[in-house]
C-alpha positions in Angstrom: -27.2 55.8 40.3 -29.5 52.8 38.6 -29.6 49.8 40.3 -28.2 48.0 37.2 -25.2 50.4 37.5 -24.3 49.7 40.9 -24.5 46.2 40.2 -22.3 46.4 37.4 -19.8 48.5 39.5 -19.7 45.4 42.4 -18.6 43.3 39.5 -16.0 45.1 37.6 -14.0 45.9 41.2 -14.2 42.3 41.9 -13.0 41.1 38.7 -10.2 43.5 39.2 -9.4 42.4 42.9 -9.3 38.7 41.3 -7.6 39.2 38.3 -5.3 42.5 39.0 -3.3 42.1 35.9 -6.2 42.9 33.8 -6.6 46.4 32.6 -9.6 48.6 32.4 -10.1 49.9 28.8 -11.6 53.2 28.4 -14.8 53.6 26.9 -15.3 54.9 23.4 -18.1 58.1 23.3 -21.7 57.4 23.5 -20.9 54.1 25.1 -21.6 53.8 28.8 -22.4 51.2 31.7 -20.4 49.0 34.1 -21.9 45.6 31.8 -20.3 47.5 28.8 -17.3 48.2 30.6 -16.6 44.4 32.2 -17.0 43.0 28.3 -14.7 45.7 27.1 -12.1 44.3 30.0 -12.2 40.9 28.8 -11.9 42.0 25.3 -8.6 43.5 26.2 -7.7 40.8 28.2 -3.8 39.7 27.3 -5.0 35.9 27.5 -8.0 36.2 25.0 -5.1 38.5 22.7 -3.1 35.3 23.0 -5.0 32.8 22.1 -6.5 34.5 18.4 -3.1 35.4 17.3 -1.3 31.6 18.8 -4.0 29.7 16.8 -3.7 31.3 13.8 0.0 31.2 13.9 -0.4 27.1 14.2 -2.8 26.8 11.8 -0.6 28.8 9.3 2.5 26.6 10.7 0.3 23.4 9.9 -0.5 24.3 6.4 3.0 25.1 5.4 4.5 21.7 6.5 1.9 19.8 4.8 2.7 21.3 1.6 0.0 23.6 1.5 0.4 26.7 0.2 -2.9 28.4 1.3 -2.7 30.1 4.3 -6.4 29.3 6.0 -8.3 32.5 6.9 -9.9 33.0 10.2 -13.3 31.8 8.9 -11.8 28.3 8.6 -9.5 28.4 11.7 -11.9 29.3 14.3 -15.4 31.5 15.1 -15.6 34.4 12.9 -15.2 37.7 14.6 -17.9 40.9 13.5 -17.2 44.5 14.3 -19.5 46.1 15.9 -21.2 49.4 16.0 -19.5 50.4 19.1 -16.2 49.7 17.9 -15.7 46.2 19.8 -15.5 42.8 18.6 -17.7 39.8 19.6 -17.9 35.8 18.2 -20.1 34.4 16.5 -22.8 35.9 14.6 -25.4 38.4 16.0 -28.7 36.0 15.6 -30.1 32.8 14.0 -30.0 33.7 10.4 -26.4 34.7 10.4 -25.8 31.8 12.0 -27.7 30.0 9.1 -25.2 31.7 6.7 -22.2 31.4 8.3 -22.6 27.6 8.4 -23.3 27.8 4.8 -19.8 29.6 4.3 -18.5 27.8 6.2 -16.8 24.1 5.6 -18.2 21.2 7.7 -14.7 19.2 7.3 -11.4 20.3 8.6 -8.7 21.0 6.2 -5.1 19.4 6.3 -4.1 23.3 7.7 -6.3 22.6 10.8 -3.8 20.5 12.2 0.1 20.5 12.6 2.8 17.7 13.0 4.6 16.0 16.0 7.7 15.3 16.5 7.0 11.9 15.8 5.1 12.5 12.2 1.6 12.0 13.8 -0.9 14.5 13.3 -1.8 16.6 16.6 -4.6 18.6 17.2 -4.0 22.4 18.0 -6.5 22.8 20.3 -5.5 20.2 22.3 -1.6 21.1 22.0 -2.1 24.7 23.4 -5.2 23.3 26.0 -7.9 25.6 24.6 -10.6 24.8 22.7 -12.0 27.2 19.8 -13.7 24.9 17.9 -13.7 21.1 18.9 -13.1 18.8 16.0 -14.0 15.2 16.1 -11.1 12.8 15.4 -13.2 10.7 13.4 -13.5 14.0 11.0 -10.0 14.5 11.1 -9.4 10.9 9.9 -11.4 11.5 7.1 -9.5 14.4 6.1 -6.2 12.7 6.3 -7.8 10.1 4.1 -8.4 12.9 1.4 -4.7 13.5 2.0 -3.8 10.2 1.6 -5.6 10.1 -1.8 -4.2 12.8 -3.2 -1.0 11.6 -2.9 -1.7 8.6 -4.7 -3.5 10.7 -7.3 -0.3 12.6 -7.6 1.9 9.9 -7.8 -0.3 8.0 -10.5 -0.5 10.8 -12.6 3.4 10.7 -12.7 3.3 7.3 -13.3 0.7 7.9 -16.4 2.6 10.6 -17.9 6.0 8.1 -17.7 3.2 5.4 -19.4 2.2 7.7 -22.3 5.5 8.2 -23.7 6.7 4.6 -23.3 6.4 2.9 -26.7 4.8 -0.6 -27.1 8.1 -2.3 -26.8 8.4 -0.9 -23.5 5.2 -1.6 -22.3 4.8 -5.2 -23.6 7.6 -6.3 -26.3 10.4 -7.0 -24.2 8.9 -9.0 -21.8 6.7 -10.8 -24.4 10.5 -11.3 -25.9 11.5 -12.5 -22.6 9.0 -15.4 -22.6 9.4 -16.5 -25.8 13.3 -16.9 -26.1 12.4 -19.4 -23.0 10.0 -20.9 -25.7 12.8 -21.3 -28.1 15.3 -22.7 -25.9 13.1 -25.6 -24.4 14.1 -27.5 -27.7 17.6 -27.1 -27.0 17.2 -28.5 -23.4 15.2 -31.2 -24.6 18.6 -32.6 -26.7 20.6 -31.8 -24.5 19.6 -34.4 -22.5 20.1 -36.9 -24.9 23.8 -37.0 -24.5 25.6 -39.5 -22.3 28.0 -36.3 -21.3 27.4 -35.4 -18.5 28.2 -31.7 -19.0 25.6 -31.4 -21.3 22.7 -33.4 -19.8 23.4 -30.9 -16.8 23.3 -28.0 -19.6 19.9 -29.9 -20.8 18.5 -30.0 -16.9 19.9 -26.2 -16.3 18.2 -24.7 -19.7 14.6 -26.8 -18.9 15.1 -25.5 -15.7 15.3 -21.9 -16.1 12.8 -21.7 -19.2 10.3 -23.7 -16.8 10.2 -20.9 -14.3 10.6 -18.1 -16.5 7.6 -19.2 -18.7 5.1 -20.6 -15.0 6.6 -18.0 -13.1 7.1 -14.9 -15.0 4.7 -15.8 -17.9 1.9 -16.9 -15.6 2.2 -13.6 -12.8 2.3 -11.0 -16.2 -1.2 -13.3 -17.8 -2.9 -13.0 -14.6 -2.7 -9.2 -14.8 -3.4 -9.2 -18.1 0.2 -7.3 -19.0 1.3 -9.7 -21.6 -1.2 -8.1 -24.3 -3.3 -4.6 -24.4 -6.4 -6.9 -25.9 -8.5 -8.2 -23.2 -10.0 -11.3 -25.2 -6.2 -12.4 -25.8 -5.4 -11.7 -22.0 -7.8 -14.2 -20.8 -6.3 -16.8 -23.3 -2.7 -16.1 -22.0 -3.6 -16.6 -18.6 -5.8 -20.3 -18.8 -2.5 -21.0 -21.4 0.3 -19.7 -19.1 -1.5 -20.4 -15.9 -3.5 -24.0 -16.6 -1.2 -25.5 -19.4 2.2 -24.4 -18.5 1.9 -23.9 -14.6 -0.4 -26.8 -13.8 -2.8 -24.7 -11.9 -6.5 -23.1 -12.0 -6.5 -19.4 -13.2 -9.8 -18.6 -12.1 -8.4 -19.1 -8.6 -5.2 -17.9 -9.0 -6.0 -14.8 -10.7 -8.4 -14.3 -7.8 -6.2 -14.8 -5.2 -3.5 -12.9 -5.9 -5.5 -10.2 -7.8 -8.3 -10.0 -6.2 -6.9 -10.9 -2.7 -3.3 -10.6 -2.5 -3.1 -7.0 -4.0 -6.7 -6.0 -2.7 -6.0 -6.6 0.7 -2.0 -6.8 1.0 -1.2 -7.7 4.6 -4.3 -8.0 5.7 -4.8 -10.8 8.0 -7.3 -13.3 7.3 -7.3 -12.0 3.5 -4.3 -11.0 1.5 -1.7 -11.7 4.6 0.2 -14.5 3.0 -0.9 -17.1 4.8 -1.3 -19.5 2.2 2.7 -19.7 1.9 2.6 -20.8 5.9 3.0 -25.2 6.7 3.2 -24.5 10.6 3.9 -28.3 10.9 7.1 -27.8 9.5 10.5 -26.8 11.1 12.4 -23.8 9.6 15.1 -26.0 7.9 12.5 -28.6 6.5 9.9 -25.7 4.7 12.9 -23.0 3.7 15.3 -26.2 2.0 13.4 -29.8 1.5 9.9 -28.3 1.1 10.3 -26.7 -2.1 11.5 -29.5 -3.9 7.7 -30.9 -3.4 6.2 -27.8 -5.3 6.0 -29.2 -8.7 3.6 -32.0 -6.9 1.4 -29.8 -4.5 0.8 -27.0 -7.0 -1.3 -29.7 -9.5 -3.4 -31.5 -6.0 -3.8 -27.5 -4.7 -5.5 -27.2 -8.2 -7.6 -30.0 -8.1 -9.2 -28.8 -4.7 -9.4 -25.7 -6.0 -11.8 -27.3 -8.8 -14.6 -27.5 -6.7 -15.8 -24.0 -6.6 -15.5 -23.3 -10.1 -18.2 -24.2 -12.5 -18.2 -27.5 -14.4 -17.4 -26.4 -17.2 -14.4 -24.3 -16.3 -13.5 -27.3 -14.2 -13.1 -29.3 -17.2 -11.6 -27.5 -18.8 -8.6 -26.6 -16.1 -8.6 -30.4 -15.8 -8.0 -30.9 -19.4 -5.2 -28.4 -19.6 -3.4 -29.5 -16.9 -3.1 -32.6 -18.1 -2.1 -31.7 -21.6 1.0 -29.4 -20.0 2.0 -32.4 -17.8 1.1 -34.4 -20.3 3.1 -33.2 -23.0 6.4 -32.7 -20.7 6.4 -36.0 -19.9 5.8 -37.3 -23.5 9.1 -34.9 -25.0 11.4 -36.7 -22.3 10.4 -40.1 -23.4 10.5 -39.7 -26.9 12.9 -36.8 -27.7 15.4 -36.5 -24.6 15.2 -40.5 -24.9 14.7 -41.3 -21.4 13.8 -45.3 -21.1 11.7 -45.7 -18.0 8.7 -44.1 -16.9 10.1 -43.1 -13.2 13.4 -41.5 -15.2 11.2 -39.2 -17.0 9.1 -38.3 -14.2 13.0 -37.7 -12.1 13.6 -35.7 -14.4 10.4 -33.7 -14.9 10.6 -33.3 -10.9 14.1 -31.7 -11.0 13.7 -29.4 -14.0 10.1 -27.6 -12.3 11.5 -27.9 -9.1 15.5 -25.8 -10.0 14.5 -22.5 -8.5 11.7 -23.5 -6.4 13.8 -22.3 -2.9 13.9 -18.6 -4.3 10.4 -19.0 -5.6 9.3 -20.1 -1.9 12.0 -17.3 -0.4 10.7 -14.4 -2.6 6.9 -15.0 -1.9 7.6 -14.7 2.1 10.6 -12.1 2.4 8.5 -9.4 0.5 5.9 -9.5 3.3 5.8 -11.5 5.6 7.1 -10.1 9.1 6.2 -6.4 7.8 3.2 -4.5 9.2 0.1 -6.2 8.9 -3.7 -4.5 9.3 -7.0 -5.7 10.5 -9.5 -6.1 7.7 -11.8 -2.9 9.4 -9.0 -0.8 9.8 -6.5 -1.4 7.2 -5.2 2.1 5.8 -5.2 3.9 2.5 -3.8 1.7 -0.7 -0.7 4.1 -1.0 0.1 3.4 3.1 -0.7 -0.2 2.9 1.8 -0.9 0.2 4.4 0.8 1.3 4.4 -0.3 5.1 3.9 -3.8 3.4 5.7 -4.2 0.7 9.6 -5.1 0.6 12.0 -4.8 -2.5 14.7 -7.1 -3.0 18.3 -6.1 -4.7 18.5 -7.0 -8.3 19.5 -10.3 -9.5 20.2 -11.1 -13.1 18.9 -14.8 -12.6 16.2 -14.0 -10.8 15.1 -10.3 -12.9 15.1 -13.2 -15.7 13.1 -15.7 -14.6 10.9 -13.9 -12.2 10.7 -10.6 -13.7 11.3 -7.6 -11.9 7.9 -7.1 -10.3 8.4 -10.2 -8.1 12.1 -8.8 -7.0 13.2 -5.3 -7.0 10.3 -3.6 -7.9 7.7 -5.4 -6.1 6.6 -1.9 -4.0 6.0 -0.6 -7.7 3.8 -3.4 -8.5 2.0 -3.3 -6.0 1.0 0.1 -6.4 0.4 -0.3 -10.1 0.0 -4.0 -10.4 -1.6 -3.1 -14.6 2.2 -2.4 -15.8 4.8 -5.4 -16.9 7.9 -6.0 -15.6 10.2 -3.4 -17.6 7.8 -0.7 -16.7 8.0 -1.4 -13.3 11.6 -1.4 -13.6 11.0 2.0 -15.5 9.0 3.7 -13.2 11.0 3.1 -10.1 13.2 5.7 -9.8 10.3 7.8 -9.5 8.4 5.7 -7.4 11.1 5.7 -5.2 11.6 9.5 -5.0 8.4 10.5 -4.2 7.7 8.0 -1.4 10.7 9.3 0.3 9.6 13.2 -0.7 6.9 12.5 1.2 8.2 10.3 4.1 6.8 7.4 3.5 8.5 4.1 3.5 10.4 2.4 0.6 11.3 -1.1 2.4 14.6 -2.9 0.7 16.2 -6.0 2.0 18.8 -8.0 0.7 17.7 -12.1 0.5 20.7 -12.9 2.9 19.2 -11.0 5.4 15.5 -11.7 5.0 16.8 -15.6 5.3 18.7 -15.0 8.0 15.8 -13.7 10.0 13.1 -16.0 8.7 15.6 -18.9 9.9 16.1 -16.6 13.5 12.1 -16.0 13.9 10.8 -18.6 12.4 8.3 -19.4 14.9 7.1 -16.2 15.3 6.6 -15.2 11.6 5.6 -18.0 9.9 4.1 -20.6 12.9 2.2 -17.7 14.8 0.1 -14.9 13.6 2.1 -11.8 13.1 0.4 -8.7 15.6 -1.5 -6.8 13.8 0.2 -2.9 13.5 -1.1 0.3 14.5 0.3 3.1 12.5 -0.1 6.2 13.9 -2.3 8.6 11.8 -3.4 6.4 9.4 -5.8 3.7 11.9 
């Protein structure tokens, strides 16, 4: 016998006198050697038949509760397996230039099938759930695959959303909030005589009607103009929003379009960006800032402004100065000369209680709807479609509030946030399916009623509007 051969026989009867439950395959014709005859034995091994047909069965498993139809072929799943001349199997390829070409083939990023679910929604790696290790993946990669995921659900949803858009007619789409706004327009007369009368049922009908046109033509009229919703022309957009923003609201609209565009719905809930915080007056008790703070808004929005000036250019600040004054200006002038108010401190009462009537639910709506939700660091904040749902909150409708506010600022907040271009109605339009795909796809839909949201911000006060919320890991997505 050849010294290779006897070596070859000390080896196979000491693989068998450790490992007795293997069992020696025979050897096909022409093919002979104890080296031959060990490989065979571990290519019949029961653990090595395990773990092919156990990872292809998770990767299939993985693929079909992702919603992928494809069932991932062995190329993709782990190291490809030739045939042989002899008749047995081996990994990988046989040298360096079908190595070459099987990268080639083969895909350098994992696929959503590569990986199945927990029972707690977060993605798990197989290898690591069944301890073996075909083909190590790096979770970094696997992050960026679960960001192409995360994408193509938005892509999904926004080409629902389009479709929904298409068909709507420009009534939808513009006219009937445009109609909104300018009833308000038509009723300020009204108001105005109103308070003429030394009733005092109508002056309160004067106050009420000044009131509610006030905060549906700043509030409602000055959000739609700085998303340029109001119009489809983009020359008349602009115009709305220095008209509705600077004139009527008393405030820049360079700034505030940037802020809230720019930051509030670029970075939603991310702290030190779009978390809110401008909303916080940690000096303040919870009774003071949620009922005796508000009443002051009509007088800090116009000195906010006037800092704001600053880092604008001169031009545009003269001009947000000049507007400004004419909407203050004018208000003031119509209750001393048409509503006949005598003194100079009357008319400015007056003006103060009119722009200040629903100043508490403006306040209360701009912290319930995120505020104490999940916030995000500014390097690891998710995917737009995760970010506003985890940190987005809908309120219940309210026929007072749908009026003056409009309904992306109450119950269909989420849906503006996720396609902050559409008005108010097709918000309202699009929520039903907004609100069946998210939950399709298990992702959160947040809705609160404002007694509840007010009864916590009142219970954690401190620790949602006096110290920074924790910033929140989600699972999967950071």
């Amino acid at each position: 016998m050849e010294p290779w051969q006897e070596e070859g026989e000390m080896l196979m009867k000491k693989n068998q006198e450790c490992h007795p439950e293997k069992r020696k395959a025979k050897l096909p014709q022409g093919a002979g050697g104890a080296g031959i005859e060990l490989l065979q034995e571990q290519e019949a091994s029961p653990f090595r038949h395990e773990v092919v047909q156990t990872e292809g069965h998770s990767f299939q498993d993985g693929g079909e509760m992702l919603g992928h139809g494809d069932t991932p072929s062995q190329e993709s799943a782990g190291a490809k397996l030739q045939p042989q001349p002899n008749g047995f199997r081996r990994e990988g390829p046989a040298d360096e230039e079908e190595q070459k070409e099987t990268a080639k083939e083969q895909d350098p990023w994992p696929t959503l099938d590569d990986t199945v679910l927990g029972k707690d929604g977060s993605p798990t790696f197989p290898e690591e759930e069944m301890g073996i290790f075909k083909r190590p993946i790096k979770k970094d990669v696997w992050l960026t695959a679960e960001r192409r995921y995360e994408e193509t659900l938005m892509r999904e949803l926004s080409e629902m959303v389009q479709n929904v858009v298409k068909s709507s007619s420009w009534c939808e789409r513009h006219g009937i909030d445009d109609t909104i706004i300018a009833l308000n327009f038509l009723a300020l007369p009204v108001g105005f005589i109103l308070l003429r009368s030394d009733s005092l049922f109508p002056f309160l009908l004067g106050l009420i009607i000044l009131g509610i046109a006030h905060h549906t033509i700043t509030v409602k009229g000055s959000h739609l103009a700085s998303h340029r919703t109001l119009v489809e022309s983009k020359s008349w957009g602009k115009l709305w929003a220095v008209f509705f923003i600077e004139v009527c609201s008393a405030f820049t609209a360079e700034q505030g379009s940037y802020n809230h565009v720019k930051i509030h719905h670029g970075y939603t809930n991310v702290i030190g960006l779009g978390d809110s915080s401008t909303w916080k007056l940690p000096f303040l008790n919870s009774y003071i800032y949620m009922f005796m703070a508000p009443i002051a808004v009509p007088i800090i929005t116009p000195l906010v402004a006037i800092g704001l000036i600053k880092e604008v250019e001169l031009k545009t600040a003269i001009r947000t100065v000049c507007c400004m004054f004419l909407g203050l200006y004018s208000h003031y002038w119509l209750l001393r000369n048409i509503s006949g108010f005598q003194t100079v401190w009357s008319a400015l009462s007056c003006m103060l209680v009119t722009r200040s009537l629903l100043a508490h639910p403006y306040i209360h709506v701009n912290i319930f709807q995120h505020i104490g939700l999940p916030m995000f660091s500014a390097d690891k904040k998710p995917k737009r479609i995760h970010m506003m749902t985890h940190g987005v909150l809908n309120l219940p409708r309210n026929p007072l509030l749908d009026w003056c506010f409009g309904h992306s600022l109450i119950n269909c907040h989420v849906e503006h946030h996720l396609f902050p271009a559409l008005s108010d109605h097709m918000c309202l339009k699009i929520k039903p399916i907004v609100s069946q795909y998210l939950k399709e796809k298990k992702l959160p839909y947040n809705e609160d009623s404002y007694l509840s949201r007010l009864k916590l911000f009142l219970d954690k006060y401190e620790e949602l509007m006096v110290h920074a919320p924790p910033i929140t890991e989600l699972v999967g997505i950071q």
